[in-house]
C-alpha positions as CSV (number, residue, x, y, z in Angstrom):
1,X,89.5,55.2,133.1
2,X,92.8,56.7,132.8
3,X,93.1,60.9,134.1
4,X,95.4,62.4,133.0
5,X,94.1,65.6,135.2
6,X,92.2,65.3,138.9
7,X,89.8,68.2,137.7
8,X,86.8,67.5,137.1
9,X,86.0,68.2,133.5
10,X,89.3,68.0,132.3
11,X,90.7,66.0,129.5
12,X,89.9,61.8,130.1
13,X,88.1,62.0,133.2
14,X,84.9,60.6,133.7
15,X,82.1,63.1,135.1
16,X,78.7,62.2,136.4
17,X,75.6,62.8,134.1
18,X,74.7,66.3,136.1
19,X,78.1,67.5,136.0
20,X,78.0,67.1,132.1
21,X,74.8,68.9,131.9
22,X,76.1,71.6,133.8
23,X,79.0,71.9,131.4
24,X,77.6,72.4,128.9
25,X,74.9,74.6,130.2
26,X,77.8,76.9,131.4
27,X,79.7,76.2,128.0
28,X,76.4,77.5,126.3
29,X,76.3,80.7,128.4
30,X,79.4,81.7,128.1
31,X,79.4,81.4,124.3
32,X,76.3,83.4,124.0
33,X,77.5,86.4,126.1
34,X,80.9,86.0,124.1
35,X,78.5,86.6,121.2
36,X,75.9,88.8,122.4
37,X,79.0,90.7,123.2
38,X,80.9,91.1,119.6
39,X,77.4,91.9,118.2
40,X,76.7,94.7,120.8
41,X,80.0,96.0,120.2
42,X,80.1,96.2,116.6
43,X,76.7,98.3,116.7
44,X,78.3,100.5,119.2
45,X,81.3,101.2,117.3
46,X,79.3,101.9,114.5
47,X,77.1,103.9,115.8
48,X,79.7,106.2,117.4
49,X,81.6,106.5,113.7
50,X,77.9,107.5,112.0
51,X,77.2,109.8,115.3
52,X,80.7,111.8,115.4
53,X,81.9,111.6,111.4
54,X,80.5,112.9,107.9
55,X,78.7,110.5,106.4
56,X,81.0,110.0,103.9
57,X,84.5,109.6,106.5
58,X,82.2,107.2,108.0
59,X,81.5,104.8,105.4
60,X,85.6,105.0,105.0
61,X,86.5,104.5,108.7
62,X,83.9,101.5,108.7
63,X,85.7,99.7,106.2
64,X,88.7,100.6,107.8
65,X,87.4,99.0,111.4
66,X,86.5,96.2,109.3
67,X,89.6,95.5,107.7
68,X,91.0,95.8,111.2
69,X,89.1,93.1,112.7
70,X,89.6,90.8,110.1
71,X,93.4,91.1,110.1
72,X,93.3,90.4,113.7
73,X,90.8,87.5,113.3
74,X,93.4,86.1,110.4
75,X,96.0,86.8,113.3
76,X,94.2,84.7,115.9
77,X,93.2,81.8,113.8
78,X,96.8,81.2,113.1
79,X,98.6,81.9,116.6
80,X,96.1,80.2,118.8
81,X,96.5,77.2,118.1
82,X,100.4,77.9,119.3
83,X,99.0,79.5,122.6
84,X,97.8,77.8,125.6
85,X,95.2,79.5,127.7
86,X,95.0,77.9,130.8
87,X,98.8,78.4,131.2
88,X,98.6,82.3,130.9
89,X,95.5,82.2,132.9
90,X,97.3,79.7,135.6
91,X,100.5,82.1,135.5
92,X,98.7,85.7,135.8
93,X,99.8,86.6,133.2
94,X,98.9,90.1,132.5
95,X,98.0,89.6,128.5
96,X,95.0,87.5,129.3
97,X,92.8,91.3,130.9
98,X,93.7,92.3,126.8
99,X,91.9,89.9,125.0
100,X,88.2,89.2,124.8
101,X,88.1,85.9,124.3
102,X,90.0,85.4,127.8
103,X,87.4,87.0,129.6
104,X,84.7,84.9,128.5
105,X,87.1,81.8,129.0
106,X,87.5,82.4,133.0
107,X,83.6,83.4,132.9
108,X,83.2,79.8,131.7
109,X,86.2,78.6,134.3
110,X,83.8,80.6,137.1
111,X,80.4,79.1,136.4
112,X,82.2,75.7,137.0
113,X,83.2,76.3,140.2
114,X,87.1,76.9,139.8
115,X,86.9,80.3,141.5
116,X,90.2,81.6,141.6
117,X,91.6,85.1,141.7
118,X,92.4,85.7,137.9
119,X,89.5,83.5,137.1
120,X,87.0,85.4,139.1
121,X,88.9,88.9,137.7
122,X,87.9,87.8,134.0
123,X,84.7,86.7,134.9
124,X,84.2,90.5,136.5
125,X,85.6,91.9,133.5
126,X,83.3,89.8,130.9
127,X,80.4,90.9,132.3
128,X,81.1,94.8,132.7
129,X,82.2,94.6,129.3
130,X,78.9,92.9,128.2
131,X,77.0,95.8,130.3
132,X,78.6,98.5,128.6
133,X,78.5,97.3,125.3
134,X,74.8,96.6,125.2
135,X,74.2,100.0,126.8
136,X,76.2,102.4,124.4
137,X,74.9,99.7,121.4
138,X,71.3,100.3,122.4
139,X,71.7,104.6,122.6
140,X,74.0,104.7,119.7
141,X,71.3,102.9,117.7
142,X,68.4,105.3,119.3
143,X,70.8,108.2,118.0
144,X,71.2,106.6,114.7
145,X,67.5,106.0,114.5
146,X,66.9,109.7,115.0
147,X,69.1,110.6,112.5
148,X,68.6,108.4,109.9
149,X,65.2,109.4,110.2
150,X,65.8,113.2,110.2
151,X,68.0,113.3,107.0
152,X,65.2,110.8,105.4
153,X,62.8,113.8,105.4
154,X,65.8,116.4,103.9
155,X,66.0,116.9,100.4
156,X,68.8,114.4,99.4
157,X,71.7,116.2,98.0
158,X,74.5,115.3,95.0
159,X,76.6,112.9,96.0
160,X,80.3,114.3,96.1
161,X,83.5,112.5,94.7
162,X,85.8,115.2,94.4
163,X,88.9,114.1,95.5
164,X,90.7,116.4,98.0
165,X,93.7,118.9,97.0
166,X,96.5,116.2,97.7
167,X,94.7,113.5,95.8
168,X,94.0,115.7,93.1
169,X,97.8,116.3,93.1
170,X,98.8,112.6,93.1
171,X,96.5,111.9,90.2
172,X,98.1,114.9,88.1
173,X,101.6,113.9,88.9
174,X,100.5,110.0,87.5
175,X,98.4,111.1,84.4
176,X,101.9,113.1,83.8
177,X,104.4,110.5,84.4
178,X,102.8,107.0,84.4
179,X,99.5,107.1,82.7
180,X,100.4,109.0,79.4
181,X,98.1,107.1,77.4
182,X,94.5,108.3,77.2
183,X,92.9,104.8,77.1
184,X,95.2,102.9,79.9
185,X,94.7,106.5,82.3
186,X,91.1,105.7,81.9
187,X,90.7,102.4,83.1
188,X,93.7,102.7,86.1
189,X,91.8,105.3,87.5
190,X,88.4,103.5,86.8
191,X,90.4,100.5,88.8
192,X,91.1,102.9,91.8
193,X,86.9,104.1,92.1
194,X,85.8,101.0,92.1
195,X,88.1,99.8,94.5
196,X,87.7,102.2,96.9
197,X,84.1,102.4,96.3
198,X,82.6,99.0,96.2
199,X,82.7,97.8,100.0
200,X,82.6,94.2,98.7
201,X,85.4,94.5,96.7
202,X,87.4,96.3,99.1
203,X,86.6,93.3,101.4
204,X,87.8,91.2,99.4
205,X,91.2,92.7,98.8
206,X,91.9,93.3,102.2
207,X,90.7,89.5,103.1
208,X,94.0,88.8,101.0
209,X,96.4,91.4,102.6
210,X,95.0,90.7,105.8
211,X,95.9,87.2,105.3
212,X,99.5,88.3,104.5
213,X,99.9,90.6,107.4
214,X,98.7,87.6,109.6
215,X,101.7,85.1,108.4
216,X,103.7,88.0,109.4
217,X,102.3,88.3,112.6
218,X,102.8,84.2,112.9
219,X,106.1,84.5,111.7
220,X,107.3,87.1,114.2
221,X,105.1,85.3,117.5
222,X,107.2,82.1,116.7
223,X,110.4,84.3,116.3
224,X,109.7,85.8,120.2
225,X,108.7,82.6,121.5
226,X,111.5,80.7,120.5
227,X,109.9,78.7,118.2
228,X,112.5,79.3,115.7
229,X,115.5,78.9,117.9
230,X,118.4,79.5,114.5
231,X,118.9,82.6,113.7
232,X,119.8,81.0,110.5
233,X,115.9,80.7,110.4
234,X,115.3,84.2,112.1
235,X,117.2,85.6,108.7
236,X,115.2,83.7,106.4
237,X,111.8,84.8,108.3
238,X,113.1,88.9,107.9
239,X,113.9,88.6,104.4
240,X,110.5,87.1,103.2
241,X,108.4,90.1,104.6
242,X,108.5,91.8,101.3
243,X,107.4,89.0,99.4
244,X,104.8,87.5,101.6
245,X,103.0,91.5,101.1
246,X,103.4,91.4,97.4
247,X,102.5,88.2,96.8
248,X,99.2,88.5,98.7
249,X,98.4,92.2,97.5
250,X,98.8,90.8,93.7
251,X,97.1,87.7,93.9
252,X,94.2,89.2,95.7
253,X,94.2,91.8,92.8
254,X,93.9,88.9,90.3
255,X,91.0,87.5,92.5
256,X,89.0,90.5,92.8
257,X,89.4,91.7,89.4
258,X,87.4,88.6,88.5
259,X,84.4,89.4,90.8
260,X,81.6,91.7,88.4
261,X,80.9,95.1,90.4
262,X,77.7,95.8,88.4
263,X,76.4,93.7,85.0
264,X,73.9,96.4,84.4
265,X,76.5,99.4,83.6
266,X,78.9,97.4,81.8
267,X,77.2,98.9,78.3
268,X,79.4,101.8,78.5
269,X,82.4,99.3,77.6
270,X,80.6,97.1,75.3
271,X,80.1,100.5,73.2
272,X,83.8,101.6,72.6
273,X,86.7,100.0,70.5
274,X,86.9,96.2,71.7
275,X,90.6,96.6,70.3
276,X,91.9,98.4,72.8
277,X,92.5,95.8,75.4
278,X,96.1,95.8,75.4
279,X,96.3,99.8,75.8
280,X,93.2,99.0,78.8
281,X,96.1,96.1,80.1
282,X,98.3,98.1,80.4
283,X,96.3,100.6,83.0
284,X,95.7,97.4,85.0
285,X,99.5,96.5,85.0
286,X,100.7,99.5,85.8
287,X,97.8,99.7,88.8
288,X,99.2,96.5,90.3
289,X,102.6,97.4,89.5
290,X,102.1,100.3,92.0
291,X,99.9,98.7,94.7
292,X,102.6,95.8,94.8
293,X,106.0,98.4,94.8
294,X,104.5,101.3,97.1
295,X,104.2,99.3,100.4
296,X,107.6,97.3,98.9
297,X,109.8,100.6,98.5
298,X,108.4,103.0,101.7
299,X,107.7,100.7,104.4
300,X,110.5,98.1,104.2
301,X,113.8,100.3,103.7
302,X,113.5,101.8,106.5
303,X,113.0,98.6,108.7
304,X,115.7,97.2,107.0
305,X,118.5,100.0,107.1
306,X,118.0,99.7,111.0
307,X,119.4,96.3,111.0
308,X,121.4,96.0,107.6
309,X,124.3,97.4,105.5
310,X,122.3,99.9,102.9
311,X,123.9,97.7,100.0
312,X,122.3,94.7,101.1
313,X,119.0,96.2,101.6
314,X,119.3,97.8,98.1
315,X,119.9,94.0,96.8
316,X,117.4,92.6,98.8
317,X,114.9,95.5,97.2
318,X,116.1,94.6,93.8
319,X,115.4,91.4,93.9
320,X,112.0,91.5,95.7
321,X,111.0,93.8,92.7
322,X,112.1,91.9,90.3
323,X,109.9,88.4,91.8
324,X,107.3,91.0,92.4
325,X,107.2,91.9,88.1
326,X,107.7,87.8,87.3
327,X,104.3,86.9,89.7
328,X,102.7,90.0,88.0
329,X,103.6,88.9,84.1
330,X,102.5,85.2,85.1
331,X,99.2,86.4,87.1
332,X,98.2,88.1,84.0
333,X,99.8,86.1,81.1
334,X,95.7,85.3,79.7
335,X,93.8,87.7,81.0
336,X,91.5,88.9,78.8
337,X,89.0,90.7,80.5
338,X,89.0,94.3,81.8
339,X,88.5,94.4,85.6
340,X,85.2,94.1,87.2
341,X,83.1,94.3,84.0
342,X,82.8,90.5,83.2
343,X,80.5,87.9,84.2
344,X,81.4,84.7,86.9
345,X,80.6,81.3,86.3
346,X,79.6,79.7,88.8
347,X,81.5,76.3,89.3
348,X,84.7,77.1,86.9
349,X,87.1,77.8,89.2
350,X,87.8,73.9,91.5
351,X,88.6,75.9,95.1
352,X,90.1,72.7,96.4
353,X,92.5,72.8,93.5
354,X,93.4,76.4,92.8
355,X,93.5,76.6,96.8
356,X,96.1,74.4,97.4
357,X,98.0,76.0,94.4
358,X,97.8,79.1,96.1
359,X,99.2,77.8,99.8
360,X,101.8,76.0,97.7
361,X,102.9,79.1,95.5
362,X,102.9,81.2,98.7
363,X,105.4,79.3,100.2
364,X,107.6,78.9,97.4
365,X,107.7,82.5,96.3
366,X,108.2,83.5,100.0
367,X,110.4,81.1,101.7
368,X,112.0,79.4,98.8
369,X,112.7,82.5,96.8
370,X,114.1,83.7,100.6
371,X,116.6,80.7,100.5
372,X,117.5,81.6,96.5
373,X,118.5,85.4,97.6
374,X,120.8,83.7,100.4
375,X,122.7,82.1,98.1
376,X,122.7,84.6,95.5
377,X,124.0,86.4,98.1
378,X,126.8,84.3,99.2
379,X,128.5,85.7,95.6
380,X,128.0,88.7,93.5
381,X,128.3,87.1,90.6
382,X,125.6,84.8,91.5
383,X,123.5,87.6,92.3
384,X,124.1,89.1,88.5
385,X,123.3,85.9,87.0
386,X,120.2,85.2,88.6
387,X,118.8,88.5,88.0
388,X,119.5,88.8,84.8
389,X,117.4,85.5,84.5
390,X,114.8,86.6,85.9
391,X,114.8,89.2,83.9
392,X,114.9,87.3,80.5
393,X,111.7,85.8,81.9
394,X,109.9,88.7,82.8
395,X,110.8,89.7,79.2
396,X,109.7,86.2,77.6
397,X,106.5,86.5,79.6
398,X,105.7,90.0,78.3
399,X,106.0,89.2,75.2
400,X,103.6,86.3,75.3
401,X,101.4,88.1,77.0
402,X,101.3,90.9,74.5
403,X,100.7,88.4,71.5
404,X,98.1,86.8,73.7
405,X,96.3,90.3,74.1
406,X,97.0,91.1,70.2
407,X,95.5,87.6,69.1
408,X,92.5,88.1,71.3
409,X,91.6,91.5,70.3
410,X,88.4,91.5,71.9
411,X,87.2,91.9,75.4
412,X,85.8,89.2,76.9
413,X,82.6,90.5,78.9
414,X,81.3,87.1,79.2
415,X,82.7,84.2,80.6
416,X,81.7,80.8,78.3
417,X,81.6,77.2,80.1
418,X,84.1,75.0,79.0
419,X,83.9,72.8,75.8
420,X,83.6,69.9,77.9
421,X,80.3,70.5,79.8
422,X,78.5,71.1,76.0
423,X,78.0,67.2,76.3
424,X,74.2,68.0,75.7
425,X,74.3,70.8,72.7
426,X,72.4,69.6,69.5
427,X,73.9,70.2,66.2
């Protein structure tokens, strides 16, 4: 057989029958400590949030931890693959005493046998790190224990959500401005509790921004490591930013305002005016039209006036705006459904389909859109042309979305299988 490495173990080498054993007993080891590990550590951090916070800034900070880790799990997944470990291990490089998953990955490399400095370092460093976090996991859950026990025999008190004085501001400034309508004030700010107090849903929504903030996060990694040699390509990679967030935070609006929060107290909207859905659309709209345009106009002007002329990065905002309100109209065009108050059925929605839509839409409205604005660009009158398009369609769209909503006049609170599964009705 062919090596294509003298170590034993490595890629096309043949190993003895013991050796393979051993492998894979060491393989197995390290993966459980790796495990034991996350699990330990996740108890401890949330036993330390409980232990040191109200109860209620801890729920918040917990979702906030979570959201965390699964931004940087969406960030690994997708730069990985580009990395390779046994060269930063080889080379000392200094990154590798960072990240977890290293440690257990020269653990592995030192129950092998290949004991080498930075190999028998990580190994060192994976198993103090496993000590500790079983230790502080195992007290924080003794103190958790106590106190979940303690408040269990307190009288249980009114749950509070009052806002604080600056929220309380913000909303007065929106019902005054914004929300001017009675109905559409009701059901944006109905959006915003349920959003930010339904775990799940909050999950889910971040799953999608997360995902955005990781193509970031690949798209700058393969900018440092010269994956992208053209700065021609370096251009195109800064100018999609904006979209890659919008697109993400309004699709995974349109997702998770799909998902039921709770069947049971859906009455309350079953009782009132059924006709109101366009007025209750328009609180939704105007709610994504703010959670799409916020992050758009304070955290990207600034990055961009570092490196830009303040004309372009007005034109680069006008136009990212613009895309953002055509994906809104089209997200929306037929829905008929107030958010998180109508059933799912199972099976409608093909994931292999709609996902490969979604991967294919993302890369259009990002990067393509990126290579429209360039040549816009290139001419101002190109620029004034295109825009005003767009803006004919986000008109156009409106408008069939409003005589979608008018035809409809109901609220759909129940979603009804397709005509084409009733194969079996009897008339």
């Amino acid at each position: 057989m062919l090596s294509t490495s003298s170590a034993p173990g490595s890629a096309g080498t043949s190993i003895e029958a013991f050796e393979g054993i051993k492998y894979t007993a060491c393989q197995a080891a390290s993966l459980f400590l790796s495990s034991l590990f996350v699990f330990t550590s996740l108890i401890a951090v949330r036993a330390a949030l409980f232990a040191n916070l109200t109860p209620k800034l801890a729920r918040t900070a917990s979702r906030c931890v979570q959201l965390f880790l699964i931004c940087t799990l969406f960030c690994a997944l997708l730069t990985f693959p580009l990395i390779r470990p046994e060269d930063l291990i080889r080379e000392g490089n200094g990154i590798v005493h960072l990240l977890p998953h290293f440690w257990f990955l020269g653990l592995f490399e030192f129950l092998i046998g290949r004991e080498t400095r930075i190999v028998t370092s990580l190994a060192e460093t994976a198993g103090i790190a496993v000590a500790v976090s079983c230790f502080i996991s195992i007290i924080g859950y003794a103190i958790g224990y106590r106190a979940s026990m303690y408040k269990g025999f307190q009288p249980e008190s009114t749950a509070d959500y009052s806002g604080s004085g600056i929220s309380k501001i913000g909303t007065s400034i929106l019902d005054r401005v914004l929300l001017k309508e009675s109905v559409e004030r009701a059901y944006f700010h109905f959006i915003v509790q349920t959003l930010l107090r339904r775990k799940e849903h909050m999950l889910y929504w971040g799953s999608f921004v997360a995902a955005g903030v990781a193509t970031i996060y690949l798209s700058l990694y393969a900018m440092r490591s010269d994956l992208l040699p053209d700065l021609l390509e370096h251009l195109n990679v800064i100018m999609s930013f904006p979209l890659i967030v919008s697109f993400f935070i309004l699709v995974g609006l349109r997702f998770v305002f799909s998902v039921p929060a709770d069947l049971d107290a859906n009455w309350i909207f079953l009782t009132t005016d059924k006709r109101r859905l366009e007025r209750a659309n328009r609180g939704m709209y105007k709610f994504m039209l703010l959670a799409a345009h916020v992050p758009l106009l304070i955290i990207f002007p600034p990055f961009y006036l570092m490196i830009w002329d303040p004309l372009l990065v007005f034109l680069h905002i006008v136009y990212v705006s613009v895309l953002s309100l055509v994906l809104l109209e089209l997200l929306l065009v037929r829905f008929a459904k107030l958010p998180f108050t109508c059933s799912y059925l199972p099976g409608k929605a093909n994931i292999k389909l709609y996902g490969g839509l979604y991967v294919l839409g993302a890369i259009v409205y990002s990067y393509g859109m990126t290579a429209l604005e360039r040549w816009m660009l290139a001419d101002v009158k190109r620029y004034a042309v295109i825009i005003i398009m767009f803006g004919v369609i986000i008109y156009k769209l409106n408008r069939i979305r409003n005589s979608f909503l008018k035809n409809e006049s109901a609220i759909r609170f129940e979603e009804k299988p397709a005509d084409s599964l009733n194969i079996l009705a009897l008339e």
